[in-house]
C-alpha positions in Angstrom: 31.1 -9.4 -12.7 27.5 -9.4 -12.7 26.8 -5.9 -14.3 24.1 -5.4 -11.7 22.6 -1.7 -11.5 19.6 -1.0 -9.3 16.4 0.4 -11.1 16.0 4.0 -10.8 13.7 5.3 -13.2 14.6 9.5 -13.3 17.8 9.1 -12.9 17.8 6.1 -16.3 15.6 8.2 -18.1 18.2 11.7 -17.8 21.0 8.5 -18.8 19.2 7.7 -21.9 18.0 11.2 -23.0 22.0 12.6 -22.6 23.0 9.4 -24.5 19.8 10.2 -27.4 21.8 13.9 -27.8 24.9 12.3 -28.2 22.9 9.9 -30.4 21.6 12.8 -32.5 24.8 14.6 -32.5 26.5 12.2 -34.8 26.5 13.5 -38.6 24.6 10.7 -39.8 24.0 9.8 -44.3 20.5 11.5 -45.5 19.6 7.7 -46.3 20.8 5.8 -42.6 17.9 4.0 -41.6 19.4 3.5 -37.9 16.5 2.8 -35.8 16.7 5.2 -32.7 15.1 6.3 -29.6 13.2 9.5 -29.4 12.0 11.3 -26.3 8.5 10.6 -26.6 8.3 7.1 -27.7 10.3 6.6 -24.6 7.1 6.7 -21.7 5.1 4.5 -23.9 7.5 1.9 -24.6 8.5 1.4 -20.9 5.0 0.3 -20.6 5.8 -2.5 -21.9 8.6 -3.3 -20.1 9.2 -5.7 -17.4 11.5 -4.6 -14.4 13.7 -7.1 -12.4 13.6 -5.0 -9.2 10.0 -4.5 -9.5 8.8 -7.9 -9.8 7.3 -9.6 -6.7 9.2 -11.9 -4.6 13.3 -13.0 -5.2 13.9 -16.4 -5.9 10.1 -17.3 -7.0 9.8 -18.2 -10.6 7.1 -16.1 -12.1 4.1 -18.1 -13.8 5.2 -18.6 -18.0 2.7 -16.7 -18.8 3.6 -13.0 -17.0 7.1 -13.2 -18.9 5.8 -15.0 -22.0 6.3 -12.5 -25.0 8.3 -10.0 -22.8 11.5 -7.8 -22.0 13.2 -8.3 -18.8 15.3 -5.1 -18.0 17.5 -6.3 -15.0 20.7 -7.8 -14.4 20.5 -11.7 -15.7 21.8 -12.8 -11.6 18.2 -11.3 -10.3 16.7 -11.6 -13.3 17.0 -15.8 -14.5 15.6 -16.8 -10.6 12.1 -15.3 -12.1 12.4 -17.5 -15.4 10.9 -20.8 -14.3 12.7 -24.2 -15.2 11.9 -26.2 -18.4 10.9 -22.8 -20.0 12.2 -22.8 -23.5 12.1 -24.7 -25.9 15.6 -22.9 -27.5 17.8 -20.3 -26.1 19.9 -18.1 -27.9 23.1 -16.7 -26.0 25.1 -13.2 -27.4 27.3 -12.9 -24.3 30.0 -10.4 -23.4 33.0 -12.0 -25.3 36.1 -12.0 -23.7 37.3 -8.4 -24.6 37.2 -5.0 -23.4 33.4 -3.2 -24.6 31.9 -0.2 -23.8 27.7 -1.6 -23.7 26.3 1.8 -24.0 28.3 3.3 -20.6 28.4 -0.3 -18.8 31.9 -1.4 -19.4 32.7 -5.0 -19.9 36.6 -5.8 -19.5 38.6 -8.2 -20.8 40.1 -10.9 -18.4 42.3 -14.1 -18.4 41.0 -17.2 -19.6 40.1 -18.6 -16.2 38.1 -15.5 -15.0 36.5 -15.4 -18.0 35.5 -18.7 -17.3 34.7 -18.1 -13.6 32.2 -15.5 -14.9 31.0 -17.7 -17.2 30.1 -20.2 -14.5 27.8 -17.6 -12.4 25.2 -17.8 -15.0 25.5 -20.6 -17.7 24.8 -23.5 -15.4 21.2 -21.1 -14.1 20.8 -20.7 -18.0 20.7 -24.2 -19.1 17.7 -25.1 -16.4 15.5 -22.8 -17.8 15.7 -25.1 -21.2 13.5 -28.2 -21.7 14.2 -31.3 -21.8 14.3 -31.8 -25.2 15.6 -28.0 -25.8 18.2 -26.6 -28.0 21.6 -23.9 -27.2 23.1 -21.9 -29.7 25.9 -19.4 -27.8 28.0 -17.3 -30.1 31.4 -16.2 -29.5 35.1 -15.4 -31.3 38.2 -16.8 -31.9 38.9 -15.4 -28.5 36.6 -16.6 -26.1 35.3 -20.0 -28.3 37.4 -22.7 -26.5 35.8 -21.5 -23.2 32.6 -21.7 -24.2 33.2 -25.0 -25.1 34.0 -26.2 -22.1 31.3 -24.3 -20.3 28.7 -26.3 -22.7 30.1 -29.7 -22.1 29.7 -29.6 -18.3 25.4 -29.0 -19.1 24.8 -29.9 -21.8 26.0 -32.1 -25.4 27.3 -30.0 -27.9 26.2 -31.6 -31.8 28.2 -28.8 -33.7 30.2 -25.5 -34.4 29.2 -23.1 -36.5 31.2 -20.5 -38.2 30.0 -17.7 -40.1 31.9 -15.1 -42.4 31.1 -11.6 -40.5 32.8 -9.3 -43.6 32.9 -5.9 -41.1 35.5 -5.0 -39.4 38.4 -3.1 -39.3 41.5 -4.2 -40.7 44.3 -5.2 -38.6 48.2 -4.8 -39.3 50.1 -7.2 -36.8 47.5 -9.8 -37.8 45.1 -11.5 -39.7 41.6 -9.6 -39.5 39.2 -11.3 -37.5 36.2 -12.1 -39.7 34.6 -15.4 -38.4 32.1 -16.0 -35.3 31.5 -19.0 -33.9 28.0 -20.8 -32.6 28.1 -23.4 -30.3 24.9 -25.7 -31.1 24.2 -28.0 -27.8 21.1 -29.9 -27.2 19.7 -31.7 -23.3 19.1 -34.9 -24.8 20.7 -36.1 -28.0 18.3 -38.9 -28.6 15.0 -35.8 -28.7 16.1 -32.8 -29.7 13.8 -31.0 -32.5 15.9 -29.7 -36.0 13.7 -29.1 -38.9 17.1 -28.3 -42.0 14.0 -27.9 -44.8 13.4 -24.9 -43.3 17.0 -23.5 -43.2 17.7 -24.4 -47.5 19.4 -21.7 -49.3 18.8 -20.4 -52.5 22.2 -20.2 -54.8 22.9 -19.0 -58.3 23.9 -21.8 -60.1 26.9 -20.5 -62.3 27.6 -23.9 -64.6 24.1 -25.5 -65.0 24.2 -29.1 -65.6 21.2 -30.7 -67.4 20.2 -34.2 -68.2 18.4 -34.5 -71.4 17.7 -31.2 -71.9 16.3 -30.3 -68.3 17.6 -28.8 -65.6 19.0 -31.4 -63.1 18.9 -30.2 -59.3 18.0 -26.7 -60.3 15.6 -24.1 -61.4 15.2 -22.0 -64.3 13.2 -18.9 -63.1 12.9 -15.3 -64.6 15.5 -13.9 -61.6 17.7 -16.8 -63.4 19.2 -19.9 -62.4 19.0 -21.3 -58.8 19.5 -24.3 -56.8 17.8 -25.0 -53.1 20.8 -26.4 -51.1 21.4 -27.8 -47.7 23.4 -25.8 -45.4 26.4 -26.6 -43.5 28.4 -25.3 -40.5 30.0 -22.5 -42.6 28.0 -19.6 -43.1 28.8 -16.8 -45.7 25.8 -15.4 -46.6 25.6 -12.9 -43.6 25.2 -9.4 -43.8 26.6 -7.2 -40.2 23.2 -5.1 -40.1 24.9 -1.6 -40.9 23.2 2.1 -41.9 21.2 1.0 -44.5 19.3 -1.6 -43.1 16.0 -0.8 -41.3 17.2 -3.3 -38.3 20.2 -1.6 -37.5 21.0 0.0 -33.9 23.7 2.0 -32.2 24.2 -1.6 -30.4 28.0 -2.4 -30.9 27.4 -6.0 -31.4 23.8 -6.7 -32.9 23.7 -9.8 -34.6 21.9 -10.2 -37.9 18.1 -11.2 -38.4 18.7 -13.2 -40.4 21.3 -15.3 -38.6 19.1 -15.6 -35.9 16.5 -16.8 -38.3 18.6 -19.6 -39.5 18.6 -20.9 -35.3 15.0 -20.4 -34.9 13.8 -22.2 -37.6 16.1 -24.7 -37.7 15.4 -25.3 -34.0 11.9 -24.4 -33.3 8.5 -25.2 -34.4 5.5 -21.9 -34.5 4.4 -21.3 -31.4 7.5 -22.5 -29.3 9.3 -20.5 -26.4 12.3 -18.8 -27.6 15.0 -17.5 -24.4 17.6 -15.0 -24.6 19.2 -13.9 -21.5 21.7 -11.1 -23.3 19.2 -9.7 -25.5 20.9 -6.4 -26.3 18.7 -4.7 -28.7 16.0 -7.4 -29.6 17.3 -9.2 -32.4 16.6 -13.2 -30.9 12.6 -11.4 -29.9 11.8 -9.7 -33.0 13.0 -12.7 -35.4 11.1 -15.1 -33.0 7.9 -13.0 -32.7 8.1 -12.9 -37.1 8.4 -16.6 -37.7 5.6 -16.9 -35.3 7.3 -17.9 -31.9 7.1 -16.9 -28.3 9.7 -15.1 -27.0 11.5 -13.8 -23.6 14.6 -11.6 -23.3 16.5 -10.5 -20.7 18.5 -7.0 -21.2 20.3 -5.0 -18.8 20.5 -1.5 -20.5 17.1 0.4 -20.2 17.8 1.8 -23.9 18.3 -1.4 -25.6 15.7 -2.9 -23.8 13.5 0.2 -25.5 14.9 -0.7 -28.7 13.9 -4.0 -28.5 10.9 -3.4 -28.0 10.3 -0.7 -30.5 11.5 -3.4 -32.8 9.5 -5.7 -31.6 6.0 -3.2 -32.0 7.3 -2.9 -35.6 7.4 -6.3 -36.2 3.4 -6.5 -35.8 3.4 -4.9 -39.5 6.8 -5.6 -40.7 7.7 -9.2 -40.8 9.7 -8.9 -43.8 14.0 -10.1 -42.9 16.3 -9.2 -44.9 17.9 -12.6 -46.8 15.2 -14.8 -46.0 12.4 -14.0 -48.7 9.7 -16.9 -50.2 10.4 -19.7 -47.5 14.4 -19.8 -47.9 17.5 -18.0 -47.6 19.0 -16.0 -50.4 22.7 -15.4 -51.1 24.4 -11.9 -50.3 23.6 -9.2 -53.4 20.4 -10.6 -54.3 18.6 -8.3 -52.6 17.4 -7.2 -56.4 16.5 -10.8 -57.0 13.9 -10.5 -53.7 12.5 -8.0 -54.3 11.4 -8.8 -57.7 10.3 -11.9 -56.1 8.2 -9.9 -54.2 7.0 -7.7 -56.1 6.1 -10.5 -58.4 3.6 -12.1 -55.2 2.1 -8.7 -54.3 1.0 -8.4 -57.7 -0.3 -12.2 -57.6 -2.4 -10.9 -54.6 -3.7 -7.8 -55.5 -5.0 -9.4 -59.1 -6.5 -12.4 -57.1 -8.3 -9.1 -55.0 -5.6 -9.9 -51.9 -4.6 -6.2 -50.8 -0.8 -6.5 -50.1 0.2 -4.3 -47.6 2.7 -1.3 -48.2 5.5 -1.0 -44.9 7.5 1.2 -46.4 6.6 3.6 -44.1 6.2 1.5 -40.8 8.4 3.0 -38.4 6.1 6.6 -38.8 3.3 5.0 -38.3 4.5 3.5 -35.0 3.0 5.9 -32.8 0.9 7.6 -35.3 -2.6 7.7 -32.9 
């Protein structure tokens, strides 16, 4: 299954206006903050779109530079033969997991273990020639679906690690043990020249017992938020948020990864001004982190509307470039969000007395088309 669907612009635009009314229809809290479509954002944010069936000739790689900083909308078969070889410098993979999902009216079914793997195998191998030579893969997937992504890896490329990461949302299950982990398979081209920078990825935790050596703190920092310690991360990863309705980078999308996850990968894995690849884009999440840390970026998304999404995301990252967890260079623990803000409170007001106007986004997302 490829989920190929030819380009037809009326009849995608009367598909995403009946799915904005359903959209509206749900009885949504006074304070969701659930980034949606509407009608009139939707003419000008095509504009910015690329479209599979539009572009010039099948099978010819289009020059970096046309798709460099850009949405694909198209199905990933017709879409990757456009991406040239050697293109990225990291590519980020969200794909279909092996169960049955409803993606916005496309349907994606579950299957057995060796058809899931037979899909797997019409795109991966196309996938992993688009990366450079001394490139990085992160692909996430569940319990479910895990071992065959494994196996898909090893036969392109060498896989250095497994991450797991504590998802906390979910509903609970009766029969069985909730599922609340993720996996993310981390694969490199060439394990002798790979780039991974883990400075960039510390985190920031409370220290509960602080330990001193004569009289000063020893591997921490006393601070007026309190007591911290910068450590080095592992391949376990609690400190991840779902995005859900109060988080400005929320969508309808039922599987959006976190920003800040994302951030973790790109940092880690990529220097400012690198090419950052994600063939199963969904609503924008691998683009909008990239284009905030300051990397290039190119997605690939099937569904018009999250390909919209994305890129209204993506226009309010030009002012935004806050992500939630990641604050002052490093990652913060879950429920510090207080501790942040203080933080950055604490630097605005640093600026504005050194005559540095710090700029106010609270209101961002209605200033988006405001022209």
């Amino acid at each position: 299954m490829h989920f190929f669907r030819p380009f037809n612009k009326s009849k995608n635009c009367t598909k995403i206006i009946s799915s904005m009314e359903n959209t509206e229809s749900k009885k949504r809290a006074e304070r969701n903050r659930t980034l949606t479509l509407n009608q009139e954002e939707i003419p000008l944010l095509r504009q910015h779109l690329l479209y599979t069936d539009t572009l010039e000739t099948v099978n010819t790689p289009e020059p970096s530079e046309n798709i460099l900083n850009k949405t694909i909308n198209g199905d990933i078969i017709k879409s990757l033969p456009h991406i040239p070889d050697n293109f990225a410098d990291l590519i980020i993979i969200d794909p279909p997991y092996n169960l049955t999902k409803n993606f916005n009216g496309t349907v994606f079914n579950s299957r057995t273990q060796d058809s899931y793997e037979e899909y797997l195998d019409t795109w991966f191998p196309q996938v992993c020639k688009k990366l450079k030579s001394n490139g990085s893969l992160y692909i996430c997937g569940d319990w479910k679906c895990t071992a065959s992504l494994q196996r898909a890896v090893e036969k392109q490329l060498t896989i250095l690690n497994r991450i797991t990461w504590q998802r906390e949302k979910g509903r609970g299950a009766k029969a069985n043990w909730k599922n609340g982990m993720e996996d993310i398979w981390f694969a490199v081209k060439n394990p002798k020249d790979y780039y991974f920078d883990v400075e960039a990825v510390k985190i920031k935790r409370r220290v509960i017992a602080p330990y001193t050596e004569n009289g000063k703190p020893k591997d921490w920092n006393q601070t007026e938020e309190g007591n911290f310690r910068l450590t080095y991360p592992s391949n376990f990863w609690d400190d991840i948020s779902i995005p859900f309705w109060s988080m400005p980078e929320n969508t309808d999308h039922p599987t959006q990864k976190p920003e800040k996850l994302y951030a973790k990968l790109i940092l880690a894995s990529s220097k400012p001004g690198d090419v950052i690849f994600d063939p199963f884009l969904g609503s924008g999440t691998a683009s909008v982190v990239a284009k905030k840390l300051g990397r290039n970026y190119c997605g690939i998304e099937l569904n018009e509307e999250y390909a919209l999404l994305a890129e209204k995301r993506l226009l309010l990252a030009e002012t935004d470039k806050s992500i939630q967890g990641y604050s002052d260079g490093v990652f913060w623990e879950r429920n510090t969000l207080s501790d942040q803000k203080k933080r950055t409170s604490e630097k605005a007001e640093t600026k504005q007395n050194t005559g540095i106007k710090a700029h106010d986004q609270s209101d961002s997302q209605n200033l988006l088309f405001d022209e």
